[in-house]
C-alpha positions as CSV (number, residue, x, y, z in Angstrom):
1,X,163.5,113.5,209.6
2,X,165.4,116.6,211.1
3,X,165.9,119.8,209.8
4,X,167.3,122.8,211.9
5,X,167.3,126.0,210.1
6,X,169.6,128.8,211.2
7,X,170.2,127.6,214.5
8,X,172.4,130.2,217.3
9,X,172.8,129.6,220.8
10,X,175.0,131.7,223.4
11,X,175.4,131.2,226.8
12,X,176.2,133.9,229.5
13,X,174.8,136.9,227.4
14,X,175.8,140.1,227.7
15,X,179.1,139.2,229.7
16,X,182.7,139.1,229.6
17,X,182.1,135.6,229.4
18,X,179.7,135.0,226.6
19,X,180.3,132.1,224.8
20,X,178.7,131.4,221.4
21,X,178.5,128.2,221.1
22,X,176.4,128.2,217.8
23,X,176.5,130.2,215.0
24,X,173.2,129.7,212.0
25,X,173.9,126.4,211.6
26,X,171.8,124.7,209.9
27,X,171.9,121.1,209.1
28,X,169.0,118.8,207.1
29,X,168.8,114.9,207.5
30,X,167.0,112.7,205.6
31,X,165.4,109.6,207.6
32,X,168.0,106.5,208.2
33,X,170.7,108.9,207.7
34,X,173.6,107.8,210.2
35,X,175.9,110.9,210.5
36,X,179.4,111.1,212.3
37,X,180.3,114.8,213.7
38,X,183.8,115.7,214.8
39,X,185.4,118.6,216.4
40,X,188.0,120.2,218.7
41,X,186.5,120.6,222.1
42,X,184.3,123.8,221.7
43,X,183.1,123.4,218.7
44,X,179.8,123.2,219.8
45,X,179.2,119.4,219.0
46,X,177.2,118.2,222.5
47,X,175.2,122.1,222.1
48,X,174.2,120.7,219.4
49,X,172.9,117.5,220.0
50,X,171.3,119.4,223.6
51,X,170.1,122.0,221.5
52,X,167.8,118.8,219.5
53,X,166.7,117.2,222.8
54,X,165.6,120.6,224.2
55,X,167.7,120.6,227.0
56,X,167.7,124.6,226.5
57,X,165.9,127.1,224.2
58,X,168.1,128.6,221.2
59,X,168.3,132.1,220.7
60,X,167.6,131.9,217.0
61,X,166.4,129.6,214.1
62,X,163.7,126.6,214.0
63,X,164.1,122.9,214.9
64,X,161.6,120.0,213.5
65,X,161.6,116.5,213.9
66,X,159.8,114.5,211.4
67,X,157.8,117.4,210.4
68,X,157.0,118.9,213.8
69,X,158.3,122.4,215.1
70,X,159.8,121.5,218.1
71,X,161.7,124.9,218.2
72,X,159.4,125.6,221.7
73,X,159.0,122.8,223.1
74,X,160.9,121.3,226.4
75,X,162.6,118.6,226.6
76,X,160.4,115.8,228.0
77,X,158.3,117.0,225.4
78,X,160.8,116.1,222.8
79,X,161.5,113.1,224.5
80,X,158.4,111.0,222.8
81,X,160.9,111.3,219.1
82,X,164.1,111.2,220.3
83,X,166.7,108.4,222.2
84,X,169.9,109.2,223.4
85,X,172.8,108.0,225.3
86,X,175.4,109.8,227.2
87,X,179.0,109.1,227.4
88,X,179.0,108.4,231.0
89,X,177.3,105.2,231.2
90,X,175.4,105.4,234.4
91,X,173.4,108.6,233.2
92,X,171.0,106.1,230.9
93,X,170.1,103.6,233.6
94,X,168.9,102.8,237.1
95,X,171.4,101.3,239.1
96,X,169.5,100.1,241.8
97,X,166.8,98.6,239.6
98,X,167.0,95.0,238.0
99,X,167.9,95.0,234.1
100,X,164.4,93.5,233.2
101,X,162.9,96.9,235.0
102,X,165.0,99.2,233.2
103,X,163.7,97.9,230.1
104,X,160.1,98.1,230.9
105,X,160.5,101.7,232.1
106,X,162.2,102.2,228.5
107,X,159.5,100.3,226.9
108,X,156.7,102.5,228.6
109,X,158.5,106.0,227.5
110,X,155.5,108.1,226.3
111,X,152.9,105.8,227.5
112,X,150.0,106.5,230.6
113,X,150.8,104.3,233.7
114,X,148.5,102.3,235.4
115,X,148.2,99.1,238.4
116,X,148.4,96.6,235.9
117,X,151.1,93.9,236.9
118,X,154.6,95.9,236.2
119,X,156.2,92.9,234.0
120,X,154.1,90.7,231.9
121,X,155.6,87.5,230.3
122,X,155.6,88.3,226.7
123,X,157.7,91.2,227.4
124,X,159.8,89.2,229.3
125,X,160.4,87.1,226.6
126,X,161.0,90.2,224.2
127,X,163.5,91.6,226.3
128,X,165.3,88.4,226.3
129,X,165.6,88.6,222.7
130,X,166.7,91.8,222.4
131,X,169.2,91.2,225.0
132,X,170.5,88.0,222.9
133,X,171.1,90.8,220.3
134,X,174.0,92.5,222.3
135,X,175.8,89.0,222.6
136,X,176.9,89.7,226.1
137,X,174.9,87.2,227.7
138,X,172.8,90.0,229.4
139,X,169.6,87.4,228.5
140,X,170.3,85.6,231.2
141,X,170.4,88.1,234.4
142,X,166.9,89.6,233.6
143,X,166.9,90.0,237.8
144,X,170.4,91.2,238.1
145,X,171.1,95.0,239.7
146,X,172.5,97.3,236.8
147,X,174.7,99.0,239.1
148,X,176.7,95.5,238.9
149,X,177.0,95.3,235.2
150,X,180.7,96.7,233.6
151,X,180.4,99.7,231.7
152,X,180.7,98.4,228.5
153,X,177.3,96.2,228.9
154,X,175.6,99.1,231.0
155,X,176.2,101.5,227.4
156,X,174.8,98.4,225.3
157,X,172.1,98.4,227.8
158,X,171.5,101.9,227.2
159,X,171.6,102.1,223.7
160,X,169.1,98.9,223.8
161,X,166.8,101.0,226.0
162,X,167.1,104.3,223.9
163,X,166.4,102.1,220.7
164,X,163.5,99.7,222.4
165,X,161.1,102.0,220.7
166,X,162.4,103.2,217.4
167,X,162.7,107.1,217.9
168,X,162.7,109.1,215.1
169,X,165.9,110.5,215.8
170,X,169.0,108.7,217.9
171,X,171.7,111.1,219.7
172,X,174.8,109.0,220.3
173,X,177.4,111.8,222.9
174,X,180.6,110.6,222.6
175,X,179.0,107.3,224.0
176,X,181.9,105.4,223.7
177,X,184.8,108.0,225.5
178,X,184.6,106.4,228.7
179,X,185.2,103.1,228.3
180,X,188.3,101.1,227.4
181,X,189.4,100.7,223.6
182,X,188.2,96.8,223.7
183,X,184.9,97.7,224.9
184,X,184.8,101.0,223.3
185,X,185.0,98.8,219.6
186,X,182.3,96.0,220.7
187,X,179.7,98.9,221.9
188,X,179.9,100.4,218.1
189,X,179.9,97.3,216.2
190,X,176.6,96.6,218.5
191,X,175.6,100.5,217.9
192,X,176.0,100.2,214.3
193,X,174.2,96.6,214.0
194,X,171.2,98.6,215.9
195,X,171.3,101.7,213.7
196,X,171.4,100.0,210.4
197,X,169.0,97.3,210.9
198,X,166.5,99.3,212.3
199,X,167.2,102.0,209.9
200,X,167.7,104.5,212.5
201,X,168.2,108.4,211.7
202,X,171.2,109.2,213.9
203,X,173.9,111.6,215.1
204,X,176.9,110.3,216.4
205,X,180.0,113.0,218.0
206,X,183.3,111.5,218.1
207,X,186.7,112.5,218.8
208,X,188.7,109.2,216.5
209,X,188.3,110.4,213.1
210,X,188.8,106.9,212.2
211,X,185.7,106.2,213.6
212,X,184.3,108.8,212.0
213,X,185.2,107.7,208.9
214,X,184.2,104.0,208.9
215,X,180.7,104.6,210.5
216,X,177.5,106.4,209.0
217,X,176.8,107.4,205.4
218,X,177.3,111.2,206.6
219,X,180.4,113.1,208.2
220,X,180.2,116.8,209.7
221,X,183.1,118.7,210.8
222,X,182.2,121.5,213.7
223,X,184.4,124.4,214.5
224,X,183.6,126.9,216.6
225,X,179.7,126.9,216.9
226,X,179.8,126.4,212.7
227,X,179.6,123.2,210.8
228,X,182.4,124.0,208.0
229,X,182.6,120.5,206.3
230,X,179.8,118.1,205.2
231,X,180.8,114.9,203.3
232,X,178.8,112.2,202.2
233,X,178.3,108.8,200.2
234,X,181.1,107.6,198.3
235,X,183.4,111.0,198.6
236,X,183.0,110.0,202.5
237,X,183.6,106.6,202.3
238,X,187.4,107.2,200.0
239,X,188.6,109.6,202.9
240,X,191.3,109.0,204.9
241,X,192.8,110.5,208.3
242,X,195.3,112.5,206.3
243,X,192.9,114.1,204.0
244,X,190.7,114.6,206.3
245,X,193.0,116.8,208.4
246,X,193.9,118.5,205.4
247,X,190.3,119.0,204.6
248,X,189.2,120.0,208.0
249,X,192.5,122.8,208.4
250,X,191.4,124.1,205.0
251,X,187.5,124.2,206.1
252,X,188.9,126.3,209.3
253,X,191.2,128.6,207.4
254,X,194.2,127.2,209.4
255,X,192.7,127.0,212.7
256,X,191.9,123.6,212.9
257,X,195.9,122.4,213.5
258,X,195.3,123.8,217.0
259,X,192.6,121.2,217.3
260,X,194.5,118.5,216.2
261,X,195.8,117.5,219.8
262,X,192.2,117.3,221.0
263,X,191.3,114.6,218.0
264,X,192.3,110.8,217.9
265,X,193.7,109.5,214.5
């Protein structure tokens, strides 16, 4: 479902301030794959992800989506295959606009407008159901203002949005950072219920290794533009936070105990 083959990207070329923020990596997914990735800040986790959804041309190497070279193509281009949420929560929705018109805008991602009447009933009723799905009671404030919803239930509304029509590739950014450790928790259990029922092929960046261990089938390990560890199935699913660290400081030749700060246990 995505394959990105020797991937490089650096920013500010050709000055004191060039930053390479990645280096040939090159990562394969199969479809319904659900993949974690951690890293120290730098590591070149959200360039990554950006570098997917072009945000920005690479420098090097091919990207493909579901069988389709991408590598050129801009981002609202890409924007037909992929969903994606943000970790500030008000980047995936209109505040000003009622909950029942975020959907529909969702819904009609890709599609030609026209002056047809902008809600009908049946997909009323579908975005009630989908909102009964998030368990947060959403279904009943179709004509509430997002910009009045918490945080926590304008993410779940995002993800709901980025998922209303199954993209063939979901990018989850950190989309949990910003809210509290309460809300953070029920946001992935819904994010998880999403992914796995609907058999999503995602990437999720985290900083709680926990997290990166209990969610997904897949874990990758970023370091400085490379990815330097990729675990999987039931060697994944046996790791702990110790061994991880250990893993991840040997992956890095030693580096990655000054990253440790930067990573939640």
């Amino acid at each position: 479902m995505l394959d990105i083959s020797h991937v490089s990207k650096s920013f500010n070329l050709g000055t004191p301030v060039q930053k390479d923020a990645l280096k040939d990596i090159s990562l394969y997914l199969n479809e319904g794959d659900f993949v974690t990735v951690i890293g120290g800040n730098g590591a070149g986790k959200s360039t990554m992800l950006n570098a997917i959804a072009g945000v920005f041309p690479v420098d090097d190497g091919c990207v493909k989506i579901d069988g389709n070279d991408v590598t050129k193509d801009p981002e609202y281009k890409r924007a037909k295959y992929i969903g994606r949420v943000f970790q500030d929560p008000l980047r995936g929705t209109a505040g000003d606009m009622w909950i029942e018109e975020n959907l529909a805008f969702a819904l009609r991602r890709g599609k030609k407008r026209n002056f047809k009447w902008g809600i009908s009933n049946k997909e009323r009723e579908m975005f009630v159901e989908l909102l009964k799905t998030l368990d947060l009671g959403l279904e009943t404030r179709l004509n509430a203002k997002v910009g009045l919803l918490s945080g926590g239930q304008r993410q779940a509304l995002t993800l709901l949005m980025a998922t209303i029509k199954k993209p063939q590739i979901l990018l989850l950014d950190e989309h949990t950072a910003a809210l509290d450790p309460k809300t953070a928790q029920k946001v992935l259990d819904i994010t998880n219920k999403v992914v796995t029922e609907n058999n999503l092929t995602t990437i999720m960046i985290t900083h709680n290794m926990k997290d990166a261990i209990k969610y997904g089938n897949r874990l990758i390990m970023m370091h400085e533009g490379r990815i330097i560890y990729d675990i999987a199935g039931e060697e994944k699913a046996k790791l702990n936070v110790s061994d991880l660290l250990e893993k991840f400081e040997v992956a890095s030749d030693g580096e990655f105990a000054n990253d440790r700060m930067m990573l939640a246990r």
